[in-house]
C-alpha positions in Angstrom: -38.1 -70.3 71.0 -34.3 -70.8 71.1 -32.5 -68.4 70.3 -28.8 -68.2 68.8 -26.1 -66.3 70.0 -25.7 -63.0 68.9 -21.7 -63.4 66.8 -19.1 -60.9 66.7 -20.7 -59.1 63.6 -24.2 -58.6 65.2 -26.0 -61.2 63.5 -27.9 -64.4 64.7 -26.7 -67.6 63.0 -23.9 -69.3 62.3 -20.9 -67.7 63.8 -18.2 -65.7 62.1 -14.7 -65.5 63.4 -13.5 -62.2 63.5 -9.9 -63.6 63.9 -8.1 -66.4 62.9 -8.0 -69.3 65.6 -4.6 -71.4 66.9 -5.6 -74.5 67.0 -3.4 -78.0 67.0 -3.7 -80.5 63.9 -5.4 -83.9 64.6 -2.1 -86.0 63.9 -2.9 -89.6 62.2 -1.7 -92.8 63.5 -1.0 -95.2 60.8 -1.4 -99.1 60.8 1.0 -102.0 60.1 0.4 -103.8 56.8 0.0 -107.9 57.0 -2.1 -110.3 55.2 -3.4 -107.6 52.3 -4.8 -105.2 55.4 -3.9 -102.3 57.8 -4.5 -103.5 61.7 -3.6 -101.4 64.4 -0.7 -103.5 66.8 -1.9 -106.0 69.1 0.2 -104.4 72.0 -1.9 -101.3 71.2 1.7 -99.0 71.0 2.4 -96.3 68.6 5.4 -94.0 68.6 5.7 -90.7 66.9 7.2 -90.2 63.3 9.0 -86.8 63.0 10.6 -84.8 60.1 14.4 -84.2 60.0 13.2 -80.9 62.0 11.8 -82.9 64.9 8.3 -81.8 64.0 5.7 -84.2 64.7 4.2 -85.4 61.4 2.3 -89.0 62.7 2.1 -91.5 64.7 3.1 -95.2 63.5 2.3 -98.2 65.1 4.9 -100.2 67.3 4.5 -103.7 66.3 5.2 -106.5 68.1 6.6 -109.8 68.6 3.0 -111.2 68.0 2.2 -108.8 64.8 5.7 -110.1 63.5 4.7 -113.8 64.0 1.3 -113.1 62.1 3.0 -111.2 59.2 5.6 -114.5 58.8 2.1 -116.6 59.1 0.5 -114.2 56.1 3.5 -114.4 54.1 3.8 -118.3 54.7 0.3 -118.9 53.6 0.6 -116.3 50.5 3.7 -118.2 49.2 2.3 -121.6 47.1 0.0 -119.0 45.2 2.9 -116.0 44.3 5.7 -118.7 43.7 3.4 -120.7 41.6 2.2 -117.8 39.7 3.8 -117.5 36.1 6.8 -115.0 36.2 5.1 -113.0 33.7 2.4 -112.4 35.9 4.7 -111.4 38.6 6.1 -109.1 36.4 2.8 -107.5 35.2 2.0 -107.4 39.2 5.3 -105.6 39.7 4.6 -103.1 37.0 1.5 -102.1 38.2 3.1 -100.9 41.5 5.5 -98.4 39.4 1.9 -97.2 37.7 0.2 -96.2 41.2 3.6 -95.2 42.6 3.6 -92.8 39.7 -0.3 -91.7 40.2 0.6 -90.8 43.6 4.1 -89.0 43.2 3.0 -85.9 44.6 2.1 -88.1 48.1 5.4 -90.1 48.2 7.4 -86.5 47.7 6.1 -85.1 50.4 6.4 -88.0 53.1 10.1 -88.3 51.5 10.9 -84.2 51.5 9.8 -84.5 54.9 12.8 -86.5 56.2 15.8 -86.6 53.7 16.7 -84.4 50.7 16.4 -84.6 47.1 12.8 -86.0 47.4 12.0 -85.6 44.0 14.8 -87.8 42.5 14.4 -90.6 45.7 10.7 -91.0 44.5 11.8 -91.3 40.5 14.3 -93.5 41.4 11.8 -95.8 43.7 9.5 -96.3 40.6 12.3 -96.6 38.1 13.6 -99.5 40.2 10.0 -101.3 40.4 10.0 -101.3 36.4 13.3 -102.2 36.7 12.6 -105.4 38.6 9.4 -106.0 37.0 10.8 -106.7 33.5 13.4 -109.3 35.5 10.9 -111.4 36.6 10.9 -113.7 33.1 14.7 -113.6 32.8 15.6 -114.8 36.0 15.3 -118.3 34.9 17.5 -117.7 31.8 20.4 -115.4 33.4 20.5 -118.1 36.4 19.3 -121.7 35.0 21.6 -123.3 32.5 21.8 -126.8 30.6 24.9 -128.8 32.1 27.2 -131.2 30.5 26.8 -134.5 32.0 28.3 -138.1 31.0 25.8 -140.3 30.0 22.4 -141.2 28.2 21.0 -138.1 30.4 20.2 -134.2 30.1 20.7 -132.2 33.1 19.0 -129.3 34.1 19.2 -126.4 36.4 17.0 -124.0 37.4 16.4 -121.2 40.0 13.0 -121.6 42.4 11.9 -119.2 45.0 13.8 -119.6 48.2 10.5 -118.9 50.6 9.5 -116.4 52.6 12.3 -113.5 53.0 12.7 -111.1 56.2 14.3 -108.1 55.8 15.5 -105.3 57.0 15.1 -101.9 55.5 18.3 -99.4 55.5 17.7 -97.0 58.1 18.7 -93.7 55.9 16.7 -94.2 53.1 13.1 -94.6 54.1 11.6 -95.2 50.3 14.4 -96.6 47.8 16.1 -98.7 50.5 12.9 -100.3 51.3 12.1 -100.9 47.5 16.1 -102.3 47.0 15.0 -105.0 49.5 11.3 -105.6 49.0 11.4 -106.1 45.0 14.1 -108.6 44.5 11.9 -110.8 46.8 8.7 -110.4 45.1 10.0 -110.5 41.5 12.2 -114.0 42.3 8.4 -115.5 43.6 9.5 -115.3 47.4 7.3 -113.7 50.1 8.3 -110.7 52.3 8.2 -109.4 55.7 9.8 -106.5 56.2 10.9 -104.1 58.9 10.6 -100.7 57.8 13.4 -97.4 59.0 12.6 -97.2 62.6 13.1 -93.7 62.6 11.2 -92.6 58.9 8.6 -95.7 58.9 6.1 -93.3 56.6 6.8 -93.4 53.7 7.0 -97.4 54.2 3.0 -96.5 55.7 2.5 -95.2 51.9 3.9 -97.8 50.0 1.3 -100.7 51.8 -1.1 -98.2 50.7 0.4 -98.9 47.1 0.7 -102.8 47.3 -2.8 -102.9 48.8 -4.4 -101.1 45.7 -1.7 -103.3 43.1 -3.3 -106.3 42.4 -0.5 -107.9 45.0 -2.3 -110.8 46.5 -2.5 -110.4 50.5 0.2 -112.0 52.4 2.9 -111.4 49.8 4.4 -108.2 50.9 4.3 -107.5 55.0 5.9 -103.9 56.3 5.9 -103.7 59.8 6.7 -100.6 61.7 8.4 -100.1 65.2 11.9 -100.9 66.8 14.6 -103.0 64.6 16.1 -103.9 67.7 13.3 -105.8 69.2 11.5 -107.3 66.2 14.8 -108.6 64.3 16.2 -111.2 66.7 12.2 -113.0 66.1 12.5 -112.3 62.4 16.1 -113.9 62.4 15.1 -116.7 64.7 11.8 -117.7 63.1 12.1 -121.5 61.9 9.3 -120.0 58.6 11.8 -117.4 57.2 13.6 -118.6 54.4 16.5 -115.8 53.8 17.0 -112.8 55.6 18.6 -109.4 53.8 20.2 -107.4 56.8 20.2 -104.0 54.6 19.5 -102.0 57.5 21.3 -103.8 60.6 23.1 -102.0 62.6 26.4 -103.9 62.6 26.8 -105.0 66.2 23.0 -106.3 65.7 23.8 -107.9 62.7 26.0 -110.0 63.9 23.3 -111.3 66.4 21.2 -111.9 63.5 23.3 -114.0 61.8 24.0 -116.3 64.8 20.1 -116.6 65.3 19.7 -116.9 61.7 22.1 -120.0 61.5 19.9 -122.1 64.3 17.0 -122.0 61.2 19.8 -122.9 58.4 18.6 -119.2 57.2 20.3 -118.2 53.8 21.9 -114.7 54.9 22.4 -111.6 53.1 25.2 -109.5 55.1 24.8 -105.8 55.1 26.8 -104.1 52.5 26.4 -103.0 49.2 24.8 -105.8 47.1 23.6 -105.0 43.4 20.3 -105.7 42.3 21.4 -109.4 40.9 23.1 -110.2 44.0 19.4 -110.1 45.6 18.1 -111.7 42.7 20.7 -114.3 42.8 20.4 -114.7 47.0 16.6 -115.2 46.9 16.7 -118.4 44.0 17.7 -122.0 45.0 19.3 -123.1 42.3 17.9 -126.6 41.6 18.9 -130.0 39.5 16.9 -132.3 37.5 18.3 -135.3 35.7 16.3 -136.8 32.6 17.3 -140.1 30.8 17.5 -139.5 27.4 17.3 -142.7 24.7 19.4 -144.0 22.3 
């Protein structure tokens, strides 16, 4: 019969530590978030995420030029059913973000504390702004459309429509609220989004797919990819599918790169600077005409 080791206590069975052990933390390596679901990078790269004290909290993965292509693919595909859907809808979608955002406060905290200050009022202000844009969603039409004068037996209106799908690119020193300033405006207006999370602070973008992907946000319409600005914005810019591209985050000697690559597409640009909320609202509707005879 076997026998078990005899432990530091003098008994036979399960062993007992008489002191405590140093041992190293499994650290987790996260997963881009395209078409509603998490798959690992096709390139098979990760890179590590750190806290603004250089300790190592994760690993994210590095997408590539191929995961980009397939998040403008999901978005492309998503964009007849989100654009279609009635903006009340949207806005019910929207709202239902700021309610698991607000179930999982404690979560978004930490991945915030752990890379700028003031974590508390970032996360707050991240699901204030979701309820913010969520109750836009059915006024866009009214603060943007409008009932023009015309001369003749006709009525002329105009009204906004989703522009298409939307690449952006999230401002590097806010890892949470800058990624919500640039993600919601596309969502509520009916666009589609790709987006290229903070290099440097990609998880609390990780967290937030976690959010749309539990949100009753239909797969495809939001896409965060993680990994080097540098490499995936020139495709994002350049890709004949993207619609409008908010440059939030560019650095300014890239963004001027964008632009050019962005012009080759006829890409509607949003410059980096400081743009209100109904600037983005504004940037991601086409306004468009429709002329009706009217009888005399």
């Amino acid at each position: 019969m076997t026998r078990l080791p005899r432990t530091d206590n003098g008994t036979r069975g399960q062993r007992v530590a008489s002191r405590p052990v140093d041992r190293l933390e499994v650290a987790k390596t996260y997963k881009l978030y395209v078409g509603g679901a998490f798959p690992r990078s096709e390139s098979g790269r990760t890179y590590p995420a750190r806290s603004a004290d250089g300790t190592l909290l994760a690993h994210a993965a590095l997408a590539s030029r191929k995961d980009l292509r397939d998040a403008v693919t999901a978005a492309r595909t998503a964009l007849p059913g989100w654009s279609g859907a009635t903006a009340y809808n949207r806005g019910q979608v929207l709202y239902r973000v700021a309610e698991v955002m607000e179930g999982r406060r404690a979560q978004f905290v930490a991945r915030v504390g752990a890379v700028e200050p003031d974590a508390e009022a970032v996360v707050a202000a991240a699901i204030d702004r979701w309820v913010w844009y969520a109750g836009w969603t059915d006024k866009i039409a009214t603060v943007l459309g409008s009932v023009n004068p015309v001369a003749g037996p006709y009525v002329n209106f105009s009204t906004p429509v989703p522009t298409g799908v939307v690449g952006a690119v999230a401002p590097q020193g806010s890892a949470l609220l800058g990624l919500v300033d640039v993600l919601a405006p596309v969502l509520a207006t009916g666009c589609t989004a790709v987006v290229l999370a903070a290099q440097e602070r990609p998880l609390p973008a990780v967290e937030l797919g976690e959010v749309l992907a539990t949100s009753d946000v239909p797969a495809g319409v939001a896409n965060l990819l993680t990994g080097r600005t540098a490499e995936l914005a020139p495709w994002l810019a350049s890709h004949a599918e993207v619609a409008g591209l908010d440059l939030a985050g560019a650095p300014a000697e890239l963004a001027v790169e964008l632009e050019r690559a962005a012009a080759e597409t006829v890409t509607r640009v949003l410059p980096p600077g400081d743009h209100p909320g109904i600037a983005r609202l504004r940037a991601w509707s086409e306004i468009r005409t429709v002329w009706h005879p009217v009888g005399r």
